[in-house]
N, C-alpha and C positions, 0 to 999 in steps of 0.2 A: 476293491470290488464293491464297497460301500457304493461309492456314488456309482455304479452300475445299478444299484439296485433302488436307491432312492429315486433316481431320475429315467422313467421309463422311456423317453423320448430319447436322452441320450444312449441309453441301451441300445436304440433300433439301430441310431447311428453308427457308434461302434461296429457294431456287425457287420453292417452294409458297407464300412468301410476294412474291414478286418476281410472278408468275401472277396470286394472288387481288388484289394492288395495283393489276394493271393492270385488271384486270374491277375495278374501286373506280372507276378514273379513269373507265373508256370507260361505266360506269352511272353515274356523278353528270351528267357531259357530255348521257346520253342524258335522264335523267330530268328536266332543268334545262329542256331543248328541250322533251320531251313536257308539261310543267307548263304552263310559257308558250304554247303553243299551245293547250292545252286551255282555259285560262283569259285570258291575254293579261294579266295580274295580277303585279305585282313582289313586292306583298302573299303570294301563292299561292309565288312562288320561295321569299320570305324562311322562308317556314312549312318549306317540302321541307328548307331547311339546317338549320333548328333541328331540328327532327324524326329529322336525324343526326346531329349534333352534343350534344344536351341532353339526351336521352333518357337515352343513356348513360351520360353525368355522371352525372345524378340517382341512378341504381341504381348506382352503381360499387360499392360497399361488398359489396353482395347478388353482382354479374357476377364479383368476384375471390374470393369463397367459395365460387364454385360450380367457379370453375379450378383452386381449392385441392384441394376435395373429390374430384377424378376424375383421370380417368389425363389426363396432358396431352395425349396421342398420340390417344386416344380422343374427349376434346371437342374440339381440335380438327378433327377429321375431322368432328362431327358440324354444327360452328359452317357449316364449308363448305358443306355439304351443306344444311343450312338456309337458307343463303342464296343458294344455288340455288333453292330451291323458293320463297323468297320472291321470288324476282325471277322466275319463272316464274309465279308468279298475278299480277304485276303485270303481266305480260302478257297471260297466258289469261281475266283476268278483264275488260281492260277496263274498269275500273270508276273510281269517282267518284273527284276528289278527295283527300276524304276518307277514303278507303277505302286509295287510295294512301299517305297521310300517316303511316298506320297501320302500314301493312306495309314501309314505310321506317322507322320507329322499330323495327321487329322486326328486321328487317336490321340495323339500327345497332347492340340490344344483343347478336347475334347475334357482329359483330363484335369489339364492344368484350372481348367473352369469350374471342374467339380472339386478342386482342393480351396479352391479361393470360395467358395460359398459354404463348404462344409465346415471350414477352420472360420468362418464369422458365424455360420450358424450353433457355436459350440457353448459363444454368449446368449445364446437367445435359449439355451435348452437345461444350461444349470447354474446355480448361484452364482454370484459373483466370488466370494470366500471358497467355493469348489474349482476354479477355475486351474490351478496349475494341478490339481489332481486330474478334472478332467483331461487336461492337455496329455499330459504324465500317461493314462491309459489308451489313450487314442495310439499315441508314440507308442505303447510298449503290446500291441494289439497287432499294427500294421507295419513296423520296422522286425517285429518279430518273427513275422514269416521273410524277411530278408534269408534267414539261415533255413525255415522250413519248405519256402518254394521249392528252393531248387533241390531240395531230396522228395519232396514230392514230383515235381518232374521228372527228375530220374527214375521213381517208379513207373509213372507212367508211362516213360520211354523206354519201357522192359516190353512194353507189350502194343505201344501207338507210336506212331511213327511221328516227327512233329507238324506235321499239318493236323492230325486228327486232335493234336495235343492243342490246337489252338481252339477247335470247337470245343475244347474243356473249359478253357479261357472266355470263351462267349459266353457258355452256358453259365459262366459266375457272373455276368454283368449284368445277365436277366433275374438274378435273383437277387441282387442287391435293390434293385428298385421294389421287390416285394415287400423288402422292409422299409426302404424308406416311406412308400405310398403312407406308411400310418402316422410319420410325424405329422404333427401341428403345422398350419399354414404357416410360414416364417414371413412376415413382412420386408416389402416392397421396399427398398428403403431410399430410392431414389423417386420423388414422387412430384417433383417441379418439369414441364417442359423445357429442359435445357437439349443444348446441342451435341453430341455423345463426343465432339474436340472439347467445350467445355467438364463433362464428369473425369475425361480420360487426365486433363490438364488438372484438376480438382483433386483426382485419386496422384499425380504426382506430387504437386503441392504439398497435400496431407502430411510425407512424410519429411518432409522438412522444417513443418510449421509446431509442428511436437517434437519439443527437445529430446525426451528420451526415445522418442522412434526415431530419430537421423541419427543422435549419438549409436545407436545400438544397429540399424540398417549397416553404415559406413564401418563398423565393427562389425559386424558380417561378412560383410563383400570382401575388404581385404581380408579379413580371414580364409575366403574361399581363393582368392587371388593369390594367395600365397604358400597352403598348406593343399588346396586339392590336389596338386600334382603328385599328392604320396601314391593316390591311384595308379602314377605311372613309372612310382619308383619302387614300389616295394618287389615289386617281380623279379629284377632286377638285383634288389638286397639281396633277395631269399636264394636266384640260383647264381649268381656272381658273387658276390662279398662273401656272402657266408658257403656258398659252392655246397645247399643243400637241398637244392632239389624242387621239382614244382609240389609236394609236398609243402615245403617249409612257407611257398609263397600263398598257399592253401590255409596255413598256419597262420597265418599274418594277417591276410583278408579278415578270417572266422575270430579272429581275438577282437577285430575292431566290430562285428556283428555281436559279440557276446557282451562288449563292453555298453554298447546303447541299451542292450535290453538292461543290465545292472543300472545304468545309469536311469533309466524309465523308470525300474523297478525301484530306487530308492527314492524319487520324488513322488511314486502312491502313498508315502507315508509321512513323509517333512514336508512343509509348506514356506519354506523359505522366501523373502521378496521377488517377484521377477527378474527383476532387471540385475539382484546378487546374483539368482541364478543362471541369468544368461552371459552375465562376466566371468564367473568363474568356469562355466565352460568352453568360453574361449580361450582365457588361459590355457587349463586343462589339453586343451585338445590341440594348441601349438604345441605345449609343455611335450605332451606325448610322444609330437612326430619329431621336435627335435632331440629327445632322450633315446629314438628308436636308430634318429641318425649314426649317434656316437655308440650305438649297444654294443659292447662285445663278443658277444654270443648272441645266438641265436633265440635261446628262451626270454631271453630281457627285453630284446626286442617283440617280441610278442608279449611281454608284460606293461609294454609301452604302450601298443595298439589299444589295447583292451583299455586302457587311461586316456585314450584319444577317442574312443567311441563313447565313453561316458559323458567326456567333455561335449561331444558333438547333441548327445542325447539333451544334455542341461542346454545348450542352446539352443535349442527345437523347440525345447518348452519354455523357457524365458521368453523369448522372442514370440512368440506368437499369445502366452497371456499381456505381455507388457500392451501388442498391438489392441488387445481383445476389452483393457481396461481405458489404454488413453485414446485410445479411434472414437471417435461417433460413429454409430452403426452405420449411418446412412455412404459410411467412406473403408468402413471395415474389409470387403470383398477386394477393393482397389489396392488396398495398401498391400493385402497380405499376397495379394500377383505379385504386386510391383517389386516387394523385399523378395520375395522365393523366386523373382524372376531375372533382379539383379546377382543374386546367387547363382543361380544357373550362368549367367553371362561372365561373371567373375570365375567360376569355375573351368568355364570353355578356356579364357586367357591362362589360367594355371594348367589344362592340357596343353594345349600349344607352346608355352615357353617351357614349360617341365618338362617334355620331351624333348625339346633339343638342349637343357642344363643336363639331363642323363646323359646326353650322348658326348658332352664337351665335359662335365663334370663329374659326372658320377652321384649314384644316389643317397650316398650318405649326405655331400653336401647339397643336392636340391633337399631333403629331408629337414635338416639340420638348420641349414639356411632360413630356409621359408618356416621353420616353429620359429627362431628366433625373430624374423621382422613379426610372425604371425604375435608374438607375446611381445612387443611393444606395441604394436597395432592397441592389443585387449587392455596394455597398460592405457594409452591415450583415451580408449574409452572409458576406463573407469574413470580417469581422471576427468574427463568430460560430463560421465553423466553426474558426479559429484560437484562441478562448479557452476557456481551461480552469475556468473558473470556477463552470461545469456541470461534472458530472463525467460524463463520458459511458458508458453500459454498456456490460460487457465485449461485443465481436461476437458473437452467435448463428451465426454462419457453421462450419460442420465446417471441420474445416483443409484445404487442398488437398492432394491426393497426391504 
């Protein structure tokens, strides 16, 4: 909470992004409801997540040149405000489907734009020696209404129906911009007449030409390539293997939400290396889901999960101070698309093959399987970001003051 209070500008931040996360949870909740009713289609749900999810991905290169090229304080305010109005015709309009699938991928890249300038604007608003603290609160701010959205939707859904629960979700995008209006102009950081194939080509680059961001990107990806299909195995553990119930699958999810908050919450106080901390939650977080594979009861397995969310929480914050100290500003916005949006695309491929290893395999071994490639994967990265046999560029980073 210190650096809440030291750094007033990141204060506003925080907020503004703690608000717009919760209008995230309380409209996927609503929009999930409003799909299945409209259609009664599991096909119809599966469409609404990729539609937020993939869109994104796809354009990241394009979403983090365009947070490069503008004042951070400015797109974001504008990202808000857009996705008010986009959740406000998915309202007012009523309309098909299809229509909807639409104006949710607009929402999506709408947001993915305002994550790629928020997470570069986070070096510009506190010291550099504050840096994995700040990350640390941001994560345990807005991953933490993970488990509060959706019991606040639920209330709400005692007495709104979910279309009206989505102008709840608008009315939070309008007020996040009230706090950001007060940060400090964030500079421009692209400021040469180039051609936006050259920034887009530039921000891919970027992540290859700094050793410890390609070591630690391609340690992500397969990590998400390998371990996110627990998403579509644990349902599975919970009411087949163990035969206990959508309860227990209930159990499982809420261990791996409980375990990132622990995990946020113990990096507000240790300050450990980046790049230690974004290894060791890789590990961590294969570690998890293949000890959850082999569990033999049920509690252990949920004592796994909650070991996998922490893992996940330390690589959230590694990975994005490591980007925050070896990026030069001016490529900041780009890179942190392009890693969050190769994750996303690695994560698509670990749905797609994970559901059909459940269906030929079974989930113990997609679980099981994919922790252990996932923990030689984290092994080849430590061992990467520790060898010198690349020679790695000097940092682009101005010095800190």
């Amino acid at each position: 909470m210190d650096v809440l209070r030291r750094y007033p500008a990141f204060r506003r931040l925080w907020r503004a992004r703690v608000v717009s996360f919760l209008g995230d949870s309380l409209g996927l909740v609503a929009l999930i409801l409003h799909v299945t009713a409209e259609t009664e289609s599991g096909a119809a749900v599966g469409l609404l997540l990729l539609a937020g999810d993939f869109t994104p991905s796809l354009l990241s290169p394009l979403l983090g040149t365009i947070a490069d090229r503008t004042d951070g304080r400015r797109t974001m305010i504008v990202c808000e405000l857009g996705q008010a109005a986009v959740v406000a015709l998915i309202v007012a309009l009523s309309a098909s489907i299809p229509v909807v699938l639409l104006l949710v991928a607009a929402r999506a890249l709408l947001a993915a734009t305002f994550q790629a300038a928020s997470r570069s604007a986070i070096a510009d608003l506190v010291d550099d020696a504050d840096l994995e603290v700040a990350n640390s609160m941001i994560g345990f701010g807005t991953h933490g209404l993970e488990a509060l959205g959706p019991l606040v939707a639920a209330g709400l859904l005692l007495v709104l129906d979910p279309i009206e629960v989505l102008l709840v979700d608008a009315a939070t995008f309008l007020v996040s911009p009230l706090l950001l209006v007060r940060l400090p102009r964030l500079q421009v950081t692209i400021e040469e007449q180039t051609s936006m194939f050259t920034d887009v080509r530039a921000g891919v680059g970027a992540i290859w030409d700094v050793r410890l961001v390609r070591v630690l990107a391609l340690g992500f990806w397969s990590m998400a390539v390998f371990t996110a299909a627990d998403d579509v195995a644990l349902p599975f553990l919970g009411t087949e293997t163990f035969d206990a119930g959508a309860s227990a699958v209930g159990l499982l999810y809420a261990a791996g939400g409980a375990g990132v908050l622990v995990g946020f919450g113990a990096l507000t106080r240790r300050r450990p290396r980046p790049m230690t901390i974004a290894l060791l939650g890789l590990a961590l977080a294969c570690l998890g889901n293949a000890l959850t594979g082999i569990a033999p009861v049920i509690a252990l397995a949920v004592a796994m999960q909650a070991a996998r969310g922490v893992g996940n929480a330390w690589v959230g914050v590694g990975t994005d101070t490591v980007i925050q100290r070896e990026i030069a500003p001016h490529l900041r916005g780009r890179v942190f698309a392009n890693v969050y949006g190769g994750v996303g695309l690695a994560a698509g491929i670990s749905y797609l093959a994970g559901g059909a290893a459940v269906d030929a395999l079974g989930p113990r071994v997609v679980l099981t399987g994919g922790g252990i490639a996932g923990l030689a994967c984290a092994a080849i990265a430590a061992w990467a970001s520790a060898s010198r046999t690349t020679p790695m560029p000097p940092s682009p980073m101005v010095p800190s003051p």
